[in-house]
C-alpha positions in Angstrom: 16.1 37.7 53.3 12.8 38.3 51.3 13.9 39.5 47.9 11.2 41.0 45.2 13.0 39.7 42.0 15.5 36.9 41.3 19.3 36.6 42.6 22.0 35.9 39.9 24.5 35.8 42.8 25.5 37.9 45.7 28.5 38.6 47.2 30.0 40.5 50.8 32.2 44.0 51.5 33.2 45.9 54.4 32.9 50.0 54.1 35.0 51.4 56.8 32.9 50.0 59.7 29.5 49.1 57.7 29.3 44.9 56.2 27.8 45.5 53.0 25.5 42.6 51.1 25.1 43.3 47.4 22.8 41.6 45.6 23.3 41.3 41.7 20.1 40.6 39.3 19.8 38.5 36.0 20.6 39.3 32.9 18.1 40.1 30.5 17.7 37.0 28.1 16.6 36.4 24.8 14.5 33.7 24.9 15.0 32.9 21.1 18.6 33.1 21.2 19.4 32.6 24.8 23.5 33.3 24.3 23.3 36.2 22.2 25.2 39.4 24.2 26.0 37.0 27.4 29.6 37.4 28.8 31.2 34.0 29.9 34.6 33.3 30.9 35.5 30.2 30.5 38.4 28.9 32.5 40.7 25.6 31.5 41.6 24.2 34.5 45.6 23.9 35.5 48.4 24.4 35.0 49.5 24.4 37.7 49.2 20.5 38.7 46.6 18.2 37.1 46.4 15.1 36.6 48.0 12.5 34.0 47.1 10.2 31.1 48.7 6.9 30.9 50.2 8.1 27.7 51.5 10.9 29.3 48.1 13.5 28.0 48.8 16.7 30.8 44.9 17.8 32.1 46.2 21.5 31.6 46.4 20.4 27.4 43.2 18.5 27.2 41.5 21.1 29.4 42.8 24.0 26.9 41.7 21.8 24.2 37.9 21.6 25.4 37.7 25.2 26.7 39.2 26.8 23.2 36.4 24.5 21.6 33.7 26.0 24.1 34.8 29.5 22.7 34.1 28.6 19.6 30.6 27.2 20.1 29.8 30.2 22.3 31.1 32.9 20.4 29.0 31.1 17.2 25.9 31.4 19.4 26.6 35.0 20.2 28.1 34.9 23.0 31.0 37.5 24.2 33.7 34.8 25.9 36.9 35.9 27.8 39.5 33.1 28.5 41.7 32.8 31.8 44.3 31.4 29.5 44.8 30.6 25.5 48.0 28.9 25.8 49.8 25.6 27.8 51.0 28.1 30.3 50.3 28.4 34.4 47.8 30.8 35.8 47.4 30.7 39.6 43.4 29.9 40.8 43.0 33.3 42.2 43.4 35.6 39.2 41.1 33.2 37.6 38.1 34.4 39.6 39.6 38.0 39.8 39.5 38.0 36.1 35.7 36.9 35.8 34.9 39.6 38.6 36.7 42.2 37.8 35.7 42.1 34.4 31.6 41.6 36.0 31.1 38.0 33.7 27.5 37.0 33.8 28.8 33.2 33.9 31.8 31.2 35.0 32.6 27.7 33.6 36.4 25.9 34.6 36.6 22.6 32.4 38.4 20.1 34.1 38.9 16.2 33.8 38.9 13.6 36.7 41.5 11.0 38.1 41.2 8.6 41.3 44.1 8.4 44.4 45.8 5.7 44.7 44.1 2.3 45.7 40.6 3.3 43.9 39.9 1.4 40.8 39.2 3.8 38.3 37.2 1.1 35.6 34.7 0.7 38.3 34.5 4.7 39.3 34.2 6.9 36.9 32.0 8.8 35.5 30.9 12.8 34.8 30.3 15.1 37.4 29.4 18.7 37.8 30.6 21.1 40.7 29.3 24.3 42.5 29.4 26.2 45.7 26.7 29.1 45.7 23.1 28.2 45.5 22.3 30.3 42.3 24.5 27.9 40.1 22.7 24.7 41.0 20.4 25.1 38.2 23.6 26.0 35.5 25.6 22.9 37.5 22.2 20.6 36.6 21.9 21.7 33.2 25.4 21.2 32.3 25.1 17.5 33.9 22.4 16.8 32.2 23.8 17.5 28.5 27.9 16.0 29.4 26.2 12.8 30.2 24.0 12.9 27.3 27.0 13.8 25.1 29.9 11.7 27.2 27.7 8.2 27.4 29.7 8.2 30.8 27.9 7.1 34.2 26.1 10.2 35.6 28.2 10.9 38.9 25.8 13.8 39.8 26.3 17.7 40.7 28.1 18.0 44.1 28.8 21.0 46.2 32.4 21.6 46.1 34.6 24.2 48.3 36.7 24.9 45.5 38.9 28.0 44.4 37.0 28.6 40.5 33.5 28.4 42.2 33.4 29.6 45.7 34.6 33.3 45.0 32.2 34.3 42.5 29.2 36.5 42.7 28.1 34.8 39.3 26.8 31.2 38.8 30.1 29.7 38.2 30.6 25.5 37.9 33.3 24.1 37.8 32.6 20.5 35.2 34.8 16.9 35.6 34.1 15.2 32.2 36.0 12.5 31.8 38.9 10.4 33.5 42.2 11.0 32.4 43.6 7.6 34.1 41.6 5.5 31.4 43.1 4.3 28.3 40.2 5.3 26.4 38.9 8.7 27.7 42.5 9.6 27.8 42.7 8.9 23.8 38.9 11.0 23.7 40.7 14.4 25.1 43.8 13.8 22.9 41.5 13.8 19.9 40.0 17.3 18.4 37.0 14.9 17.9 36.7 14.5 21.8 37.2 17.7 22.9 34.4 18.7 20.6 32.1 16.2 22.0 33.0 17.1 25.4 32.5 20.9 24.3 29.1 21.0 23.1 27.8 19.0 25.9 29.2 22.2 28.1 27.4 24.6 25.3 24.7 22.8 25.3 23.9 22.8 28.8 24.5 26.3 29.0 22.4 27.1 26.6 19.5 25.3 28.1 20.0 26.7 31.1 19.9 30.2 29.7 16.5 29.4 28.1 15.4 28.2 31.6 15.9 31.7 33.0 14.7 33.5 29.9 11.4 31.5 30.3 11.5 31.8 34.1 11.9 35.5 34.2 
């Protein structure tokens, strides 16, 4: 389809007997303060499930950890930020999305950290990585790449396309980040740490935020 203006994200509904295509529009963006009045849900990944530190670090608590440390950044910058939880307790993956689309989010971010099956060494591959499933969040997936790897030192492991529950749903860009590996000694003792979870934060804010300016310039 040949559209006039810019898709933030799109999304499908049948009426009675008609398929229905609606097509949502940007957000109008400051482009000196790119996160002031935007509405982000950020989502910390698990519980349920997750992986495991070698010390016994749960994702679901180092994911919490990062996401209520995103808030914090965001909310500074001016941003209005809804979380899909605030505590070490299990949400399912579906309200998650309902949450940010009933609730008509402009962004959706699910922190996450990484681990390996069985039989793949995890010193030789690791790394950060970035996942999306819409075409409209590449440029948000890129940006937030671009600033983890800057702020993680890690090996860049790229932006993938992912079929995953927190980013295939959503009518809004909506990425879903894998920071660092849980399995290793030493990123395992980073997430435990508030100083870690910081670092790991801001690289998320910051990515955002450049992104956000991207559009504001763009549009």
């Amino acid at each position: 389809m040949q559209l006039a203006q810019p898709v933030w994200g799109y999304r499908t509904r049948w009426d009675r007997g008609d398929l229905l295509l609606e097509i949502r529009r940007p957000p109008a963006i400051d482009r000196d303060a790119p996160l002031r009045g935007r509405f982000i849900v950020v989502d910390p990944g698990h519980p349920p499930a997750g992986a495991t530190g070698p010390t016994g670090l749960r994702e679901a608590q180092a994911n919490l950890g990062v996401g209520l440390a995103l808030r914090d950044l965001l909310v500074a910058a001016g941003a209005r930020v809804v979380m899909t939880r605030v505590s070490d307790s299990a949400v399912d993956l579906f309200p998650r999305t309902k949450l940010a689309d009933t609730l008509d989010a402009e962004l959706l971010v699910s922190i996450h950290n990484n681990a390996l099956p069985d039989g793949v060494n995890p010193f030789t591959n690791n790394g950060t990585s970035v996942f999306y499933n819409h075409p409209q969040s590449v440029p948000l997936a890129m940006a937030v790449d671009r600033a983890l790897v800057a702020r993680l030192g890690l090996r860049n492991l790229g932006v993938g396309r992912g079929d995953l529950a927190l980013v295939r749903p959503t009518w809004m860009p909506a990425i879903l980040t894998e920071g660092l590996f849980m399995m290793l000694p030493d990123q395992e003792a980073a997430l435990r740490s508030p100083e870690g979870q910081q670092l790991y934060a801001r690289g998320v804010y910051e990515g955002i935020r450049d992104f956000l300016k991207q559009r504001a310039r763009d549009h």
